[in-house]
N, C-alpha and C positions, 0 to 999 in steps of 0.2 A: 504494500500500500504506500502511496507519494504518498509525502505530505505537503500541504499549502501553506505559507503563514503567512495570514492575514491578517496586516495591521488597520486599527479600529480608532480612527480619532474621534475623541470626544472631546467635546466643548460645554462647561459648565460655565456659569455665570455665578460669581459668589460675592457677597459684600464682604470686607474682608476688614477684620480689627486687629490690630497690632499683637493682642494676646494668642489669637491662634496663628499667627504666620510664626512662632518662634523666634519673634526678635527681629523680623523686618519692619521696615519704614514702615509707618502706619500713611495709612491711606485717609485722604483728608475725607472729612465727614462726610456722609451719604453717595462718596462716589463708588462706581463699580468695577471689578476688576475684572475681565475674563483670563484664564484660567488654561490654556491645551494642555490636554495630558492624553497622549500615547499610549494604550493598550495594546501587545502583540497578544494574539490568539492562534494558538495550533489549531488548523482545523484537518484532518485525516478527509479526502475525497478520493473516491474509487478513478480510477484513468481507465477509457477502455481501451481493452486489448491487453492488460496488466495482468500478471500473473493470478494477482486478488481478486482480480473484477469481477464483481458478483454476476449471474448469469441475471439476463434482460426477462423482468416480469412479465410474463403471457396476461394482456387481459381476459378479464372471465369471457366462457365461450370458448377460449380459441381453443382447435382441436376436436372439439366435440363432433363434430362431424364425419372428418376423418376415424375416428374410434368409434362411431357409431356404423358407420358404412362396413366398416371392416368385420366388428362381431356378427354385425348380420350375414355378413359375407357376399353381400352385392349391394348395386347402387339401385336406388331405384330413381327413374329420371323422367319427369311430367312432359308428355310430347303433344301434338298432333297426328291426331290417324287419317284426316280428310284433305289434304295438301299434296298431290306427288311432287318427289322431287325435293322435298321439305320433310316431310314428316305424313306417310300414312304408310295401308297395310296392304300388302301387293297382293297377286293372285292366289300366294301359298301360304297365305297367312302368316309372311313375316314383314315387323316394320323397315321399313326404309323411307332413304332420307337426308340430305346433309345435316340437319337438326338430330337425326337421330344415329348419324356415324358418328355429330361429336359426342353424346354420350358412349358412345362404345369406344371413344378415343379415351374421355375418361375413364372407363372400366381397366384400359390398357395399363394408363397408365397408374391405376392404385394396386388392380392386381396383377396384371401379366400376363391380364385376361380380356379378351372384350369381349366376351359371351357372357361378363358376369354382370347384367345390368336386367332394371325390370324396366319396361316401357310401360307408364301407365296415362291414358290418351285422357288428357283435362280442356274442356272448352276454354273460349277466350274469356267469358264468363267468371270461372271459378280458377283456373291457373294460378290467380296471385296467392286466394287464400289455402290453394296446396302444397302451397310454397311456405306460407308463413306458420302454416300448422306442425308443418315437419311432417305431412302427408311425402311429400316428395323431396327427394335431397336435393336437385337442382331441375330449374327450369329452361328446357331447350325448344322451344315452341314458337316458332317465326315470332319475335316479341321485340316488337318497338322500344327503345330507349328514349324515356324524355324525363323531362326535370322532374316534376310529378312522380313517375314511379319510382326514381329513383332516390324520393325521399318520405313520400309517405305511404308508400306499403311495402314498407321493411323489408327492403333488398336493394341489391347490389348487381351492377350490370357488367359484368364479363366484357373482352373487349370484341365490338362488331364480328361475326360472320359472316354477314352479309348483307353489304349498302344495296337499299332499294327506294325506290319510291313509286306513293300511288297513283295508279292507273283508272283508268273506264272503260270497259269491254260493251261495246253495242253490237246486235246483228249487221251481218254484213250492208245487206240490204235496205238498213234504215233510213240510209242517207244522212246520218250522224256523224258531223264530224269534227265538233268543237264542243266546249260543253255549255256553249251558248246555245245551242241549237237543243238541247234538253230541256229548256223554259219550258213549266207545264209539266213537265214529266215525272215519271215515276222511277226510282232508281232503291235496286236490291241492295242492302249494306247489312252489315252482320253488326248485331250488338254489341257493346263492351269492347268495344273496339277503338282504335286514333284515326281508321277510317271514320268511322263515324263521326267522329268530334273533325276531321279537315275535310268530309263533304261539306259539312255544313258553313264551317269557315270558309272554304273555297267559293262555295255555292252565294254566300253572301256579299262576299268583294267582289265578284263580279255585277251582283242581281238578278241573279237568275233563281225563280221561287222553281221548286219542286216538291213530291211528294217521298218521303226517305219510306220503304218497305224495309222492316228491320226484321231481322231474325235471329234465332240462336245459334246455329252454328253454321259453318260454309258448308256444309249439305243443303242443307236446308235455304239458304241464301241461293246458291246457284241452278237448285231444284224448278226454284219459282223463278228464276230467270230464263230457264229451258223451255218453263212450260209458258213464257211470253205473259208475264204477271208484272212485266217492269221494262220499262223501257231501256235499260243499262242495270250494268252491275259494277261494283267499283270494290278496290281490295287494291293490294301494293303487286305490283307487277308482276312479278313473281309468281303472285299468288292467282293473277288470270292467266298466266299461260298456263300454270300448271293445271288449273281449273279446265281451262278451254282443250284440253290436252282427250280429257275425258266426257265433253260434252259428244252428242250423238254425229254430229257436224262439225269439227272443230274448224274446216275452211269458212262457215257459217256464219264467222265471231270476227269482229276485227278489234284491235286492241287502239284507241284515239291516241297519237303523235301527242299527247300530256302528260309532263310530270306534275303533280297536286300537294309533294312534300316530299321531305326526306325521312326515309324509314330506316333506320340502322335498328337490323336484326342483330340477336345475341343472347346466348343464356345468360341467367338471370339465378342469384344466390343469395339466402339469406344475411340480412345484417347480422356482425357479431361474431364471426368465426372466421378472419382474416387469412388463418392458414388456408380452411376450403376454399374462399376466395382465389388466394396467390396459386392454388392447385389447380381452380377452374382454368383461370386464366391463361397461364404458363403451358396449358395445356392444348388452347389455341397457338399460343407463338411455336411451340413445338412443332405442329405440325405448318406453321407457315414457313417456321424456318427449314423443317425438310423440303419444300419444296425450293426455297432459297438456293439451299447447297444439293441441288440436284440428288436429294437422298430420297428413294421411293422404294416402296415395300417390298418390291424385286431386286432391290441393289444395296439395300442397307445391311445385309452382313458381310459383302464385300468390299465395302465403303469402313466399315468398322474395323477388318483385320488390315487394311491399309491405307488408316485416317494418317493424316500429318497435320493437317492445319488445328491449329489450339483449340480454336472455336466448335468444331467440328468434332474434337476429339471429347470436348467438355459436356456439349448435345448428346454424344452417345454413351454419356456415364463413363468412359475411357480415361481420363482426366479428372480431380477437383471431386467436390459432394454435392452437387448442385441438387441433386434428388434427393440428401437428406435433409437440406434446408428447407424443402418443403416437405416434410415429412415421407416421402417418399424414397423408393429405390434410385440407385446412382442410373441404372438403367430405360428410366420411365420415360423420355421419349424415344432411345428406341424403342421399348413396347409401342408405342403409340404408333412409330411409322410401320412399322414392321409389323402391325396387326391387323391396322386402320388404315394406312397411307397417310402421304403428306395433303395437304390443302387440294393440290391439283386433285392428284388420285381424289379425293373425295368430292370434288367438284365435277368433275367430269362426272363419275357414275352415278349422278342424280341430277345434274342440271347440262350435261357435257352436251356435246354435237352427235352424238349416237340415243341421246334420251329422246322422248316424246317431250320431253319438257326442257329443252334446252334455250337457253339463256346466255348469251356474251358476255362473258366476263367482266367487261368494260370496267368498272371503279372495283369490282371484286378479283383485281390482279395483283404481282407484287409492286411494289413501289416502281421498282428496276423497269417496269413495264410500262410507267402511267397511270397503276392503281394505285389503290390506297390501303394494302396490306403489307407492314411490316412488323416486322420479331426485334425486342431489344435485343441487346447481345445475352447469350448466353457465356456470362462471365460471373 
């Protein structure tokens, strides 16, 4: 332990009479003397990095998550089943997804595993409070970040997956091609939703009155738009092509040349347990960074027994503790690549140029590209 010494002036103010100064000049009547006196004080403070330094206080919570996911021995993670391409349940009845490979990215990377995850399908509705009950350890469910959720309904937003914004889908035929030309109209939109709250903001700065058909979930939404109950439907892009993917005529649908807002997609974690946080997260740059350094689930154990660069050697647990400072193994992105894929790999087989639901990368690239996806360093 250093020690500090810290000198401490004090300054008294005292009338002073000849009797108690011991013999000094007396001081003429009623004047006043001030007085510095010098106090050194030892004070013992911790330095960190010191051999003594006490270890750094976890606030309450942290960890709980992680120890909780583990004794159960799987994650359980709040998705969407009605979304292709995002999050639903394909013809064999397994889920898929970019929203639901990154929980299986997560699974990789806690256990080593990415079959160890339960998929439990939560509307747009009820998703926060399955989040906030400890129904679900995290939420990966196409889910807008904005200031609002990100302070009063006790959670924490992981960083983007996937920059979108919203869209309006009209039959081809409408002759619809502005959303001026909707005045009068009737327009499908899903409850509980940021759609909902930027049609009608949008719909207002312009002046254009219409009639909102709300419903509870995008079944249901795009049901009554198939069966011609609304003049347009509206949802973040994303989420109409993937929709239009599965209408009966998908040539039928035209999707209007408008963007209506910015939608930055991303799981979403409860407040109060920073480690789960630092794991969700890290667990996106992982695999962004696999795709950075050209590491993909086909080449990452030959990339691992002949890394040289630092960076690279650090990412794959080879190097440093980076996986135990998040409570995890030194190995947890390679699991991640090596189970899941990097970003690409997961991009492509849910939204790539071979999907029914495919989407241009456009702002969902790396930086290096003209997107706006990048990994700090792993250092």
């Amino acid at each position: 332990m250093r020690k500090i010494f810290v000198v401490l002036t004090l300054f008294t103010a005292f009338v002073l009479a000849l009797a108690a100064c011991g013999g000094a000049a007396p001081a003429p009547s009623g004047e006043t003397v001030t007085v510095k006196e010098t106090v050194v004080v030892t004070v013992e403070v911790p330095v960190a990095g010191s051999p003594a330094a006490p270890a750094v206080v976890a606030p309450a919570g942290y960890g709980v998550t992680l120890e909780t996911v583990k004794a159960r021995g799987n994650l359980i993670c709040g998705v969407n089943s009605q979304v292709p391409g995002f999050g639903y349940v394909d013809a064999d009845g397994n889920f898929a997804g970019i929203d639901v490979d990154y929980c299986r990215a997560l699974a990789a990377a806690i256990f080593g595993d990415a079959s160890k995850v339960e998929f439990r399908p939560v509307t747009a509705a009820e998703r926060f409070t399955a989040l906030q009950s400890g129904e679900i350890d995290i939420l990966s469910r196409n889910t807008t970040w904005s200031l609002v959720r990100d302070t009063e309904l006790g959670g924490n937003f992981v960083h983007t997956t996937f920059y979108d914004g919203q869209g309006m889908m009209v039959p081809a035929d409408s002759g619809l091609t502005t959303l001026e030309d909707l005045e009068g109209g009737t327009i499908c939109v899903q409850t509980g939703t940021t759609t909902e709250l930027n049609l009608s903001d949008v719909m207002a700065s312009l002046g254009v009155s219409y009639t909102p058909a709300v419903f509870e979930d995008a079944d249901a939404t795009f049901a009554a738009y198939a069966e011609g109950r609304c003049d347009a439907v509206t949802t973040d892009k994303s989420g109409l092509v993937s929709r239009r993917s599965v209408l009966p005529d998908p040539s039928a649908h035209v999707i209007m040349d408008v963007t209506m807002s910015k939608e930055p997609l991303g799981p979403m974690v409860r407040h109060g347990d920073d480690q789960w946080f630092d794991i969700a997260q890290w667990t996106v740059f992982a695999m962004f960074a696999g795709e950075e350094f050209d590491i993909t689930s086909a080449n990452v154990d030959d990339v691992k027994a002949n890394a040289t660069a630092p960076e690279v050697r650090r990412l794959l647990g080879l190097e440093g503790d980076l996986g135990l400072k998040l409570g995890l193994t030194n190995d947890f992105a390679y699991n991640i690549i090596k189970l899941v894929g990097n970003y690409e790999e997961v991009y492509n087989r849910n939204l790539g140029p071979d999907t029914p639901t495919y989407i241009p990368r456009g702002l969902n690239s790396l930086y290096t590209e003209g997107g706006l996806l990048y990994a700090p360093p792993f250092r």
